[in-house]
MDTraj code that builds the backbone (N, CA, C; nanometers):
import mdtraj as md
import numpy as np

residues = "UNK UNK UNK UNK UNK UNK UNK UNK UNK UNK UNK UNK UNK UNK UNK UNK UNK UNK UNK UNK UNK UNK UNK UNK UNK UNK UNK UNK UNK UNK UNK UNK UNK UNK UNK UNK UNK UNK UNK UNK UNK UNK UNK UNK UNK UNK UNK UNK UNK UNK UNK UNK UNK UNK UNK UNK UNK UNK UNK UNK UNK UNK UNK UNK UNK UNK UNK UNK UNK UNK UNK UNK UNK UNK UNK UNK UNK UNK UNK UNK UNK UNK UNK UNK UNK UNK UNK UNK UNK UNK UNK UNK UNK UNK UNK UNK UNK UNK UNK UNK UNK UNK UNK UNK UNK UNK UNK UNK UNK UNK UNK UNK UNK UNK UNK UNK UNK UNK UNK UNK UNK UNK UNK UNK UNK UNK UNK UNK UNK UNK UNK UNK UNK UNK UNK UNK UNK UNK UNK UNK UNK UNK UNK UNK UNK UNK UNK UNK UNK UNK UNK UNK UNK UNK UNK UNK UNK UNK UNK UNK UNK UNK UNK UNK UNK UNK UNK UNK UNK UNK UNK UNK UNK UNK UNK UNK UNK UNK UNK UNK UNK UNK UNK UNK UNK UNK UNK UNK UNK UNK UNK UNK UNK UNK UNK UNK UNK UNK UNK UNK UNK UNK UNK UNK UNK".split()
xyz = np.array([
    [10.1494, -4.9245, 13.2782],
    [10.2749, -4.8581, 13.3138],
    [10.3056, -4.7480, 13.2119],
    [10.3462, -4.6251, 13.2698],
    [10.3574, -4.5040, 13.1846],
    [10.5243, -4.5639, 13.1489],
    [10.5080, -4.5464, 13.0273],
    [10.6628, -4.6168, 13.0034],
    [10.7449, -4.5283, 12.7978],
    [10.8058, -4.4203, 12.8643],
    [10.8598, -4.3686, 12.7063],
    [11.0160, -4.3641, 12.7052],
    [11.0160, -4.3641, 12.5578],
    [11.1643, -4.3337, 12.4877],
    [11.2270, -4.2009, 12.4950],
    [11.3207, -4.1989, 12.5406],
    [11.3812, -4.0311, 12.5455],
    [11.4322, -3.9671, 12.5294],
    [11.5312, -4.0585, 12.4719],
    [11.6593, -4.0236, 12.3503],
    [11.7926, -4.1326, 12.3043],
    [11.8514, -4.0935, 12.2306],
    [12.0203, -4.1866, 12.2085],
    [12.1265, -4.0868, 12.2396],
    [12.1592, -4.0897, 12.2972],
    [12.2928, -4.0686, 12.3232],
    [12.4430, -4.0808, 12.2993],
    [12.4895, -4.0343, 12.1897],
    [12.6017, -4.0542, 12.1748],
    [12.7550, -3.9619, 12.2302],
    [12.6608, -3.8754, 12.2825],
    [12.8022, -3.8103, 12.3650],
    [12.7499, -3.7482, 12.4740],
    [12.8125, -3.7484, 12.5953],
    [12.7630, -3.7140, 12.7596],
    [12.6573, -3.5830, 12.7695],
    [12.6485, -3.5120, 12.6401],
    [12.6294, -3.3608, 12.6361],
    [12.4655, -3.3733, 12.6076],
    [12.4459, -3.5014, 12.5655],
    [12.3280, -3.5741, 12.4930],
    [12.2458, -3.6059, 12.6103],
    [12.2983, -3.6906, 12.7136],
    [12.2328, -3.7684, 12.8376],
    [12.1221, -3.6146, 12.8544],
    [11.9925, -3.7284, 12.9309],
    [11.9362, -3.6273, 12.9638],
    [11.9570, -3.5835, 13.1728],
    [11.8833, -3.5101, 13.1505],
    [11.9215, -3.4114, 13.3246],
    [11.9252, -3.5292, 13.4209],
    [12.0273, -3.5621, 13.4557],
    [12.0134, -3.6305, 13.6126],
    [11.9034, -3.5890, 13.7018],
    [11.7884, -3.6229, 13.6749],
    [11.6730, -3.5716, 13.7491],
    [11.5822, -3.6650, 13.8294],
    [11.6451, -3.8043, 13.7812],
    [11.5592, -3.9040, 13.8721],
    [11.6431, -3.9863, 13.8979],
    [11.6379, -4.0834, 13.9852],
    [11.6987, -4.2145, 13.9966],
    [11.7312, -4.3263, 13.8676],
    [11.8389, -4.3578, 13.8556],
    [11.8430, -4.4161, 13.7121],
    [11.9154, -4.5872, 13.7166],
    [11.8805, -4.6741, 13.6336],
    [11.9416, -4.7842, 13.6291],
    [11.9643, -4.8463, 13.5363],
    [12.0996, -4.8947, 13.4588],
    [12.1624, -4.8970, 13.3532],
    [12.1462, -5.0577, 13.3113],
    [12.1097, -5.0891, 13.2050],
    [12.1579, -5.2251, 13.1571],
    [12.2745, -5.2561, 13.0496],
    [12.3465, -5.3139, 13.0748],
    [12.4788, -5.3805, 13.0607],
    [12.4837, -5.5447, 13.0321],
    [12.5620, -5.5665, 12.8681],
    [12.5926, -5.6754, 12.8601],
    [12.6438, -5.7343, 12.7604],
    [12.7027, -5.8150, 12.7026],
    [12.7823, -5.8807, 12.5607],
    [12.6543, -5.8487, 12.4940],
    [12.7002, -5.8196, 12.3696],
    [12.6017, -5.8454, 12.2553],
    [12.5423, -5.9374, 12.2194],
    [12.4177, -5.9319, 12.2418],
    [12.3153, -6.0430, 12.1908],
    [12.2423, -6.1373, 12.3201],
    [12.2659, -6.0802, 12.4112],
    [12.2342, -6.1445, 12.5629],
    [12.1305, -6.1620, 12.6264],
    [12.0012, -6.0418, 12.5381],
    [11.8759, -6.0677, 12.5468],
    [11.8564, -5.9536, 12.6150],
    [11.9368, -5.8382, 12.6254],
    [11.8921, -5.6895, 12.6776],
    [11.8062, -5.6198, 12.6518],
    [11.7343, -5.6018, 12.5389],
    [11.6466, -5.5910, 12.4783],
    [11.4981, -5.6347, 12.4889],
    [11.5469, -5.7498, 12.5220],
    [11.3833, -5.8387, 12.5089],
    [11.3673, -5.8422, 12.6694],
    [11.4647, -5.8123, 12.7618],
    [11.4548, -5.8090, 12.9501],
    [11.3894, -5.7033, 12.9345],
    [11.4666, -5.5611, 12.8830],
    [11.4321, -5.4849, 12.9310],
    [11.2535, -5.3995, 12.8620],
    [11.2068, -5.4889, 12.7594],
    [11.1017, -5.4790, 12.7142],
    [11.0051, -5.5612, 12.7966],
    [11.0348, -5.6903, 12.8765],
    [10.9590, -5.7697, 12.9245],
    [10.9313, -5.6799, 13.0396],
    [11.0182, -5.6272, 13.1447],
    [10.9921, -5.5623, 13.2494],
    [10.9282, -5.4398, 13.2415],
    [10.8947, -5.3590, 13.1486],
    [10.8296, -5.2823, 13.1317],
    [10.6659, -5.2991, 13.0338],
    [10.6207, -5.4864, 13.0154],
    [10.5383, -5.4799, 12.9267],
    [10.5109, -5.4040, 12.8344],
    [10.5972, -5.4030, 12.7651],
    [10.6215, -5.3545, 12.5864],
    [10.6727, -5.4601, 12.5031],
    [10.6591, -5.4718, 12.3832],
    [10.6861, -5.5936, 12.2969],
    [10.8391, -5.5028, 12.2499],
    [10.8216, -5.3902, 12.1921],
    [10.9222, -5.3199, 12.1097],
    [10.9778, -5.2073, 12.2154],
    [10.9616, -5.1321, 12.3102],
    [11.0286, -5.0256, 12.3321],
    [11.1803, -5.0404, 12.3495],
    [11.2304, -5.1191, 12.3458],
    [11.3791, -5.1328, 12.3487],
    [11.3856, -5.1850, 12.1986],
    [11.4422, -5.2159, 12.0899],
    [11.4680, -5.1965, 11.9430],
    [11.5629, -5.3291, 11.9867],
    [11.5272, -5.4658, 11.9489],
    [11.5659, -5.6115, 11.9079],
    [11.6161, -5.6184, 11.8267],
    [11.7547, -5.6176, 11.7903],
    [11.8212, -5.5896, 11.6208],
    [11.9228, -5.7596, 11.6207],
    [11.8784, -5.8212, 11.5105],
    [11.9216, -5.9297, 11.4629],
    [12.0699, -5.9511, 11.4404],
    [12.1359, -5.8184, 11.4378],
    [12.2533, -5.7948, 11.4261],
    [12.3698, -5.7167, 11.5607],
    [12.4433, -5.8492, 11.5700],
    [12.5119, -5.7761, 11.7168],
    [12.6104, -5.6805, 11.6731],
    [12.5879, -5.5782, 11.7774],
    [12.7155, -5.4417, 11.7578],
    [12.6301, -5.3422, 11.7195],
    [12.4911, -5.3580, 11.7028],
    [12.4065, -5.2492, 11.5994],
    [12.4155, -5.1298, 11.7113],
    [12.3739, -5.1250, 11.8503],
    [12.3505, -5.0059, 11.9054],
    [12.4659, -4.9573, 11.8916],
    [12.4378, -4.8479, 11.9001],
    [12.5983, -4.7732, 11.9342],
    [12.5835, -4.6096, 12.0355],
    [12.4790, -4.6905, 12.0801],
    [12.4218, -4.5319, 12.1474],
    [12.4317, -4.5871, 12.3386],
    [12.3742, -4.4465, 12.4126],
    [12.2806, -4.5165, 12.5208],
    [12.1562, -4.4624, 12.5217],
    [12.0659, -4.5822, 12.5000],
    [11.9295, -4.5239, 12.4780],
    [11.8888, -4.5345, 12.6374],
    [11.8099, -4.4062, 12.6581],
    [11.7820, -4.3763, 12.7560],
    [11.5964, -4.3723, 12.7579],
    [11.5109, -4.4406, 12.8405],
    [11.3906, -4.4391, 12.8485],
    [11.3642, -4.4226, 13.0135],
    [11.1832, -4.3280, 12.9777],
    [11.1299, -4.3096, 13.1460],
    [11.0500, -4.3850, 13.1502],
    [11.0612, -4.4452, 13.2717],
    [10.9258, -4.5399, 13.3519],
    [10.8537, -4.4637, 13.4701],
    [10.7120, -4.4439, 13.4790],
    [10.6693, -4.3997, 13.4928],
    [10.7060, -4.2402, 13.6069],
    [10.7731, -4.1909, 13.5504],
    [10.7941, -4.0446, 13.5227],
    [10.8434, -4.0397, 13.6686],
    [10.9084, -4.2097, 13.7184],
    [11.0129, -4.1822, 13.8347],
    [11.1417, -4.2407, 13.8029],
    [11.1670, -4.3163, 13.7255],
    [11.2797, -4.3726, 13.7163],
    [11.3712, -4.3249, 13.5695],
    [11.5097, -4.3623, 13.5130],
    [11.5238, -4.3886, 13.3878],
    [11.5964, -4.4905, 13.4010],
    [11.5735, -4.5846, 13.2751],
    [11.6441, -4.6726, 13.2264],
    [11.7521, -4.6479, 13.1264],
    [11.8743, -4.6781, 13.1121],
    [11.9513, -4.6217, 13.0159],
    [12.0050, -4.7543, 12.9738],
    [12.0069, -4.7859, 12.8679],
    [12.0131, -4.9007, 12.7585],
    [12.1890, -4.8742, 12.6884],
    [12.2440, -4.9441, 12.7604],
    [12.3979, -4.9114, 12.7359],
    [12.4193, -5.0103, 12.6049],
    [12.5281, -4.9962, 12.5220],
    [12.5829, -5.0452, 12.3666],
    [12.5930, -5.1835, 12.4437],
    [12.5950, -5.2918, 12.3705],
    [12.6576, -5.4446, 12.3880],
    [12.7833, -5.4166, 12.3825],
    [12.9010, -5.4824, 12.4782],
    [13.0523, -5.5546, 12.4353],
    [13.0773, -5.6658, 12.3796],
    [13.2130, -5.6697, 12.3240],
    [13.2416, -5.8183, 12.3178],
    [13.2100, -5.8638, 12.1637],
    [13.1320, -5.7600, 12.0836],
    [13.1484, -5.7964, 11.9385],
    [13.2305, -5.8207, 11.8544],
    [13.2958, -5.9086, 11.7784],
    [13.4277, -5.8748, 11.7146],
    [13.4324, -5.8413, 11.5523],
    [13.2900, -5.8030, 11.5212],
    [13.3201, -5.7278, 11.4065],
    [13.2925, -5.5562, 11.4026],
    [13.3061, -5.5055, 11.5429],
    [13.3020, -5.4082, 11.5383],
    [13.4273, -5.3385, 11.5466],
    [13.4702, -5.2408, 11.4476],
    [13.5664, -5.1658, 11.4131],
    [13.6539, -5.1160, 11.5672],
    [13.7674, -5.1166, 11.5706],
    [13.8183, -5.1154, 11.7005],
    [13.8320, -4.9584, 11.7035],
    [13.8009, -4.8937, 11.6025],
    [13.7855, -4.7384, 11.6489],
    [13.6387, -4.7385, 11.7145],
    [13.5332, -4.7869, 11.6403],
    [13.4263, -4.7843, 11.7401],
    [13.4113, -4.8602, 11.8920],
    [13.4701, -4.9212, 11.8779],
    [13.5138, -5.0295, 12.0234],
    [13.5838, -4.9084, 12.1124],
    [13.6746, -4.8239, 12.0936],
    [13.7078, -4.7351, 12.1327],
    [13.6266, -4.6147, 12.2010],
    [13.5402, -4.5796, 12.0974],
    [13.3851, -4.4490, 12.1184],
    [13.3206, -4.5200, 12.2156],
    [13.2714, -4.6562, 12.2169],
    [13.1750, -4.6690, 12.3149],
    [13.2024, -4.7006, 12.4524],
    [13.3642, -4.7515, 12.4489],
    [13.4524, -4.7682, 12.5510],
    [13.4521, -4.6392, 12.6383],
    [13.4615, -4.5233, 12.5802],
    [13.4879, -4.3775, 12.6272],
    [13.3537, -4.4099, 12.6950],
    [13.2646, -4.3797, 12.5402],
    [13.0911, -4.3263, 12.6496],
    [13.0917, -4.4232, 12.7616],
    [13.0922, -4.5166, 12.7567],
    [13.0363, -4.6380, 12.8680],
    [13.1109, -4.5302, 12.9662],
    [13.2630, -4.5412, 12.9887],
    [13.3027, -4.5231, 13.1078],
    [13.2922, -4.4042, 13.1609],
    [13.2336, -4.2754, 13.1042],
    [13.1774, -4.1758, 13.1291],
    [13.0538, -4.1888, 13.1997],
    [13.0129, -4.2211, 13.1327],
    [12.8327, -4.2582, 13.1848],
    [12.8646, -4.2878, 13.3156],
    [12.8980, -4.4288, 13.3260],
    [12.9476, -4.5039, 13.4558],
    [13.0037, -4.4232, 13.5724],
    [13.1105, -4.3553, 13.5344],
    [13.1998, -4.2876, 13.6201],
    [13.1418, -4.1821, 13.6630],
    [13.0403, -4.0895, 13.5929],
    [12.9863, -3.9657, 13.6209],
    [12.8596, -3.9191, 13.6079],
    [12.7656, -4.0050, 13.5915],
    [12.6287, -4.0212, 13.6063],
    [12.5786, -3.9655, 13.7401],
    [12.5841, -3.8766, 13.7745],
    [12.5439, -3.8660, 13.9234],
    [12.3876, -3.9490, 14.0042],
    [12.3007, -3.9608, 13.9040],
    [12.1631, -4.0020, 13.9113],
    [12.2183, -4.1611, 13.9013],
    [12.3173, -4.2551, 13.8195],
    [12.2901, -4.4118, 13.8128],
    [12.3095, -4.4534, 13.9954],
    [12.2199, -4.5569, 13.9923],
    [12.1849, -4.5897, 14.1229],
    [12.2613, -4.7715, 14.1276],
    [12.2143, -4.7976, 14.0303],
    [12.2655, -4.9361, 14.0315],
    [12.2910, -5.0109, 13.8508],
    [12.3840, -5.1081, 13.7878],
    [12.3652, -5.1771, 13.7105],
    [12.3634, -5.2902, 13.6970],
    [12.2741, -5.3627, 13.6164],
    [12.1933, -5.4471, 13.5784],
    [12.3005, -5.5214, 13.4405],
    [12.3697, -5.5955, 13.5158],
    [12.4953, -5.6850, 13.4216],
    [12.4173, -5.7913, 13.3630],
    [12.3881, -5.8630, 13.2351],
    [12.3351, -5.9451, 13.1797],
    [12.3876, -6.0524, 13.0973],
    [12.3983, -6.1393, 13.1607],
    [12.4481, -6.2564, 13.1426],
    [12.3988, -6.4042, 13.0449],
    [12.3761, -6.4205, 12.9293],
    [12.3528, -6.5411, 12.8375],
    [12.3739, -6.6615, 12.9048],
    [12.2791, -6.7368, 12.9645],
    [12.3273, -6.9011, 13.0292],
    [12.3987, -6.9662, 12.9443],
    [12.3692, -6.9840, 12.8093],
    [12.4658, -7.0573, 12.7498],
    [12.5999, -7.0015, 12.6899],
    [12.5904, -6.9017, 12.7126],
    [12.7315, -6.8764, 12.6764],
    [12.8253, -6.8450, 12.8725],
    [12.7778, -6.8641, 12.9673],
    [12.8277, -6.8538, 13.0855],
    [12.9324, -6.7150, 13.1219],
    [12.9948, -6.6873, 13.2117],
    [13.0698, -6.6065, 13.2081],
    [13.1744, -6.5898, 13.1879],
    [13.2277, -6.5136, 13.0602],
    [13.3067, -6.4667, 13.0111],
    [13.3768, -6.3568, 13.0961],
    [13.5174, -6.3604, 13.0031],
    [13.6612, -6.2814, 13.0763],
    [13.5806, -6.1449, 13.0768],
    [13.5470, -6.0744, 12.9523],
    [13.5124, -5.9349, 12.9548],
    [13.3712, -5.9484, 13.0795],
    [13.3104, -5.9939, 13.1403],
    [13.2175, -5.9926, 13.1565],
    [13.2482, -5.9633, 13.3199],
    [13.3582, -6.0442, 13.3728],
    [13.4312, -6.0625, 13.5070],
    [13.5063, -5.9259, 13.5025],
    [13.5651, -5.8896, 13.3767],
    [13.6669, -5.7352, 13.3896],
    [13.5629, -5.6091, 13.4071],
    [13.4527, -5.6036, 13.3573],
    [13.3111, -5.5285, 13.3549],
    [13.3054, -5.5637, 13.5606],
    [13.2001, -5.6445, 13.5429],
    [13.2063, -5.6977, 13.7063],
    [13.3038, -5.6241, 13.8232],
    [13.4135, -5.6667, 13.7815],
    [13.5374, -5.5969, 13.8947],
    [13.5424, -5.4295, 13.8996],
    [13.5212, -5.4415, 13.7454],
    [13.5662, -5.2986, 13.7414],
    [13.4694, -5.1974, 13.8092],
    [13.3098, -5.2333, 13.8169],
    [13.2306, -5.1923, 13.8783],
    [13.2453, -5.1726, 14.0144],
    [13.2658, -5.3092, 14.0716],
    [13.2703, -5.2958, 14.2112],
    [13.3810, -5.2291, 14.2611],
    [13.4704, -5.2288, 14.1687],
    [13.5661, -5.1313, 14.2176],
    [13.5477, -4.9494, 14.2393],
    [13.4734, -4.9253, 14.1857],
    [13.4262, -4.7656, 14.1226],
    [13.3052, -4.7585, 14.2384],
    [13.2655, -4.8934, 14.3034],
    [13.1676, -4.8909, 14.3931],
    [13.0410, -4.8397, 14.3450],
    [12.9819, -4.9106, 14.2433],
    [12.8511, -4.9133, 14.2014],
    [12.7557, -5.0617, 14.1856],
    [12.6460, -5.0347, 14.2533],
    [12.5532, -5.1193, 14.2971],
    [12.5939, -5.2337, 14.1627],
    [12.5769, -5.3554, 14.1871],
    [12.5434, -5.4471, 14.0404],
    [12.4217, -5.5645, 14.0979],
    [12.3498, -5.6140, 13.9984],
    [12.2417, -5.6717, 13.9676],
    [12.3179, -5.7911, 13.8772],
    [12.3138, -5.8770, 13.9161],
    [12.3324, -5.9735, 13.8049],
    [12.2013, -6.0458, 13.7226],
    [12.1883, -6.0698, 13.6618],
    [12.0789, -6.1205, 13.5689],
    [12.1351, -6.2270, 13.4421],
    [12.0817, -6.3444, 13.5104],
    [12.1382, -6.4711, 13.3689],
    [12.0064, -6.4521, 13.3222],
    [12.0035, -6.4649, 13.1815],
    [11.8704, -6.4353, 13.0966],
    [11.9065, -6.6109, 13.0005],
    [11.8139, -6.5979, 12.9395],
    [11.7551, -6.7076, 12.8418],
    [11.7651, -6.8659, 12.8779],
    [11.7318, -6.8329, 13.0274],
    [11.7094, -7.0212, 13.0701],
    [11.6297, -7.0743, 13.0143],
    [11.5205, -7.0352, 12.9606],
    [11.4633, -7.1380, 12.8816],
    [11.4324, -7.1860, 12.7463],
    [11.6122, -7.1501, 12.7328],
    [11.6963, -7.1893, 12.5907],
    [11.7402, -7.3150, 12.5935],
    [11.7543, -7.4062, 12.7053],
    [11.8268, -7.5244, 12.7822],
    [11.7743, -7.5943, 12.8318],
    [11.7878, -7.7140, 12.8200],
    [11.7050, -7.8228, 12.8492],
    [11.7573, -7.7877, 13.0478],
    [11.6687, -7.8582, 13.1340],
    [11.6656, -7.8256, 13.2974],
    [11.8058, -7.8763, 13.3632],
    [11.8730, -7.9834, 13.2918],
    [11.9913, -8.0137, 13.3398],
    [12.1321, -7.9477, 13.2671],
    [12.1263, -7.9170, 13.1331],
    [12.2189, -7.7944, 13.0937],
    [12.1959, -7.6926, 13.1704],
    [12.0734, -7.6385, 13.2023],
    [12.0341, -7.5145, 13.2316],
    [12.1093, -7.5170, 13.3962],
    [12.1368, -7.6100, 13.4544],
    [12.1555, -7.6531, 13.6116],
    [12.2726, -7.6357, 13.6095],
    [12.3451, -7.7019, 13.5037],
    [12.5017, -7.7106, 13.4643],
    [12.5340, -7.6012, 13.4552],
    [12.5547, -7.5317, 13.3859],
    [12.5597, -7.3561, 13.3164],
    [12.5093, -7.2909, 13.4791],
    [12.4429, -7.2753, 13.5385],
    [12.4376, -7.1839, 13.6646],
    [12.5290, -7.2580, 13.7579],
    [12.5182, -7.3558, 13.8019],
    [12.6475, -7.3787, 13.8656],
    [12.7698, -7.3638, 13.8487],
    [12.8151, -7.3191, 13.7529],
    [12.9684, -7.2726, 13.6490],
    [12.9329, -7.1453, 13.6774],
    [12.8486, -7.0658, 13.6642],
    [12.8341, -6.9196, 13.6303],
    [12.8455, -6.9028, 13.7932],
    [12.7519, -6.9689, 13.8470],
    [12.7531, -6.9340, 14.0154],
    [12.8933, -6.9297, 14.1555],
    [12.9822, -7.0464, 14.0849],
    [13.1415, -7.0908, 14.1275],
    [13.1722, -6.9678, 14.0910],
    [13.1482, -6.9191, 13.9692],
    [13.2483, -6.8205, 13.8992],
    [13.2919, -6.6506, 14.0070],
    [13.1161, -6.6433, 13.9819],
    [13.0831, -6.5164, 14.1094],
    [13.1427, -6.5561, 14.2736],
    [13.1398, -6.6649, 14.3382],
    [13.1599, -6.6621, 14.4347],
    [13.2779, -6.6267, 14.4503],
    [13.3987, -6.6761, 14.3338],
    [13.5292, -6.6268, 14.3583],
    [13.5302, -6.4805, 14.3873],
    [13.4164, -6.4263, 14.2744],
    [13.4487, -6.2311, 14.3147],
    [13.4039, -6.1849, 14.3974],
    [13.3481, -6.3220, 14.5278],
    [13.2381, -6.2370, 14.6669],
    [13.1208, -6.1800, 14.5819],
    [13.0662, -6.2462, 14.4649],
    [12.9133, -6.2561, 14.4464],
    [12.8562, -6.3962, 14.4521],
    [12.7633, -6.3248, 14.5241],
    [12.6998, -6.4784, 14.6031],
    [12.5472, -6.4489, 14.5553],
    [12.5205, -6.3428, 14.4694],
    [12.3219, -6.3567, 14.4758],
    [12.3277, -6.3466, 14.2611],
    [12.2271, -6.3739, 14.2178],
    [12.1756, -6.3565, 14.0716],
    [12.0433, -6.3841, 14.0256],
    [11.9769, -6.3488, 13.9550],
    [11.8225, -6.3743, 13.9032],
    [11.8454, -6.4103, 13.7568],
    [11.7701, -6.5532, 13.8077],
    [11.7383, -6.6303, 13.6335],
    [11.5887, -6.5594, 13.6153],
    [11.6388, -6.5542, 13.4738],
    [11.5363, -6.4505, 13.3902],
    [11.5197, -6.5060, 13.2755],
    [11.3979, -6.5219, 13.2367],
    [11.3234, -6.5543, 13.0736],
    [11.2613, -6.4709, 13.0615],
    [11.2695, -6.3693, 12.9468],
    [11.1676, -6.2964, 12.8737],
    [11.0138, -6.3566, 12.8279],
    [11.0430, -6.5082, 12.7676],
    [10.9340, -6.5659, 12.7343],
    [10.8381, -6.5704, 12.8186],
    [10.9226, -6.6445, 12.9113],
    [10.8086, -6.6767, 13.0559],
    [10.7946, -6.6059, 13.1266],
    [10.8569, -6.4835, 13.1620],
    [10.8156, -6.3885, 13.2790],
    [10.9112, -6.4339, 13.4058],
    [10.9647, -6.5363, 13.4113],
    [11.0370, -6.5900, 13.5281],
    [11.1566, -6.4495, 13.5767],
    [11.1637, -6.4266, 13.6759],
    [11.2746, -6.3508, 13.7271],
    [11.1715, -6.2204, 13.7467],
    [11.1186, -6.1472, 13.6124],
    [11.0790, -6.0597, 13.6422],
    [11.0204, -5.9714, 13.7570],
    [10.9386, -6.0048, 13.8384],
    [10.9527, -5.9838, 13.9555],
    [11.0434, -5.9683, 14.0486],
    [11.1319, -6.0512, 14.0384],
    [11.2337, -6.0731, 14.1533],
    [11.2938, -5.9557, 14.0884],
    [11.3772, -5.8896, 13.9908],
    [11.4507, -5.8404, 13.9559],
    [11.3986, -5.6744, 13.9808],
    [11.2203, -5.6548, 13.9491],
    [11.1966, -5.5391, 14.0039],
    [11.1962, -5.5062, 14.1661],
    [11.1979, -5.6076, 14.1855],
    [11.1507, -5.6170, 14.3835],
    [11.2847, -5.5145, 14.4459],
    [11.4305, -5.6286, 14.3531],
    [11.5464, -5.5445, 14.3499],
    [11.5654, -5.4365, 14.3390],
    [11.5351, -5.3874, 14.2044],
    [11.5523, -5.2466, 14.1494],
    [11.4827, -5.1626, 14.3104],
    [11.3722, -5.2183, 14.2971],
    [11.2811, -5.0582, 14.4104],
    [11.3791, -5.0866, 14.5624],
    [11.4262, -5.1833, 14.5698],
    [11.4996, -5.1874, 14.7306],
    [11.6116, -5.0999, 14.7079],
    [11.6603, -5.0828, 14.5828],
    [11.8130, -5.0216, 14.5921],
    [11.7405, -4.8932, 14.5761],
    [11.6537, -4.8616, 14.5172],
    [11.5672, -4.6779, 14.4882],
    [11.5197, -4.6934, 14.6232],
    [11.4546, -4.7635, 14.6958],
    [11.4168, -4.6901, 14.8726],
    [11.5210, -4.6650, 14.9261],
    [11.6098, -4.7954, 14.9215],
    [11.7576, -4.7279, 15.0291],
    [11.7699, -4.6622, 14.9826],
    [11.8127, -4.5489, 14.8829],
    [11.8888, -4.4719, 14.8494],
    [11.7996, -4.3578, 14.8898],
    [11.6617, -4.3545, 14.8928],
    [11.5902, -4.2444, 14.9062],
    [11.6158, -4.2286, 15.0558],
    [11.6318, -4.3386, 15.1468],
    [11.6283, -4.3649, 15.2948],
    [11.6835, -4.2490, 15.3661],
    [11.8503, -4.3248, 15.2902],
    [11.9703, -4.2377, 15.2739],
    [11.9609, -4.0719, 15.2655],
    [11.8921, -4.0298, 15.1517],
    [11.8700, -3.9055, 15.1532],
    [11.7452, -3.8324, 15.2654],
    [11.7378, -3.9238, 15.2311],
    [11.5558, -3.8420, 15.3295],
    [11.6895, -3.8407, 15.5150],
    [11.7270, -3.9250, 15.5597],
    [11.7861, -3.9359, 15.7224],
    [11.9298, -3.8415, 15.6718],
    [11.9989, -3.8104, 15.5568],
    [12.0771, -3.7078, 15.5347],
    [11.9965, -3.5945, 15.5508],
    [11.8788, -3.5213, 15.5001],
    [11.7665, -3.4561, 15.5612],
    [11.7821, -3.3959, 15.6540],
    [11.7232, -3.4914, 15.7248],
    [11.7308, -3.4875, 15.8813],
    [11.8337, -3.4624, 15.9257],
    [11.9167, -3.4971, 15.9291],
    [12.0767, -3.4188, 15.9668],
    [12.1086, -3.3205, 15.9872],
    [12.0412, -3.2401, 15.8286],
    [12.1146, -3.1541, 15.7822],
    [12.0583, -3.0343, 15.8884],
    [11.9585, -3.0961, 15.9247],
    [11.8450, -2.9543, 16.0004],
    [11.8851, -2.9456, 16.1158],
])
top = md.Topology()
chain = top.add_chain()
for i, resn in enumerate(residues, 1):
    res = top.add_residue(resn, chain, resSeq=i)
    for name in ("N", "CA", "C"):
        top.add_atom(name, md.element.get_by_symbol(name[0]), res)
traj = md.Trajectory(xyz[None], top)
């Protein structure tokens, strides 16, 4: 897989050209964003694993094979991060989000053992409200023994149904589990959308 780094981003002026189809990952700090989004692209390091939550403060933006981008959004939910910086990334996020013309869908990432959290449901809503695709993804099931691990998705799963989400992909980096399923996703929401354009096309003629 042709797979590179393409920049950080710290202010909208930074992003690079809306030129391909793009899909964002999103999630509390420390949730395993990093190590997903390295597993799905077979790379050990191209996403930067930092031991310390709150470290990004960017959106790192990477190409997969010279059709897609991935844009690697800051973690929330840290609480030793300075509430002026809580502020900066608050802005970028909701820029990005709001005016990305190229994001196609995001990829919300969810910790099984820590289940879903308030910020995580206000993220969630707030999306579907703005009417942008979401992906849910619980990552590190096989942090949990099979009956915690059962427990914890059934809590997380009640949780979504209240917001009329009814679908999610368990995901291990270690094992590879989800991975598939989660790209199968990604390319269904990049065909429809191409569908879309290609029969807008046709229209137009």
């Amino acid at each position: 897989m042709d797979v590179s780094f393409l920049t950080s981003a710290f202010r909208a002026e930074q992003f690079p050209a809306p030129d391909r189809p793009e899909i964002a990952f999103v999630g509390r700090s420390n949730v395993g964003k990093s190590s997903l989004i390295n597993t799905l692209v077979n790379r050990r390091a191209l996403a930067q694993i930092s031991s310390k939550p709150g470290k990004t403060r960017s959106i790192n933006f990477y190409s997969i094979e010279k059709d897609i981008y991935f844009a690697d959004l800051p973690g929330y939910g840290y609480a030793s991060v300075p509430l002026e910086m809580k502020s900066k990334w608050k802005s970028l996020i909701e820029n990005y989000l709001k005016n990305r013309s190229s994001l196609k869908a995001v990829v919300v990432i969810i910790d099984v053992r820590r289940g879903l959290q308030e910020k995580d449901i206000d993220l969630i809503m707030w999306l579907k409200a703005v009417q942008i695709k979401i992906i849910i993804v619980i990552t590190k099931i096989d942090k949990l023994s099979k009956s915690e691990t059962a427990r914890q998705l059934s809590l997380i799963s009640n949780s979504l149904a209240i917001k009329n989400i009814n679908q999610f992909i368990k995901f291990s980096s270690k094992t590879g589990q989800g991975k598939e399923h989660l790209w199968s996703i990604i390319y269904e929401i990049l065909n429809g959308e191409k569908g879309k354009a290609e029969n807008k096309g046709h229209a137009d003629k």
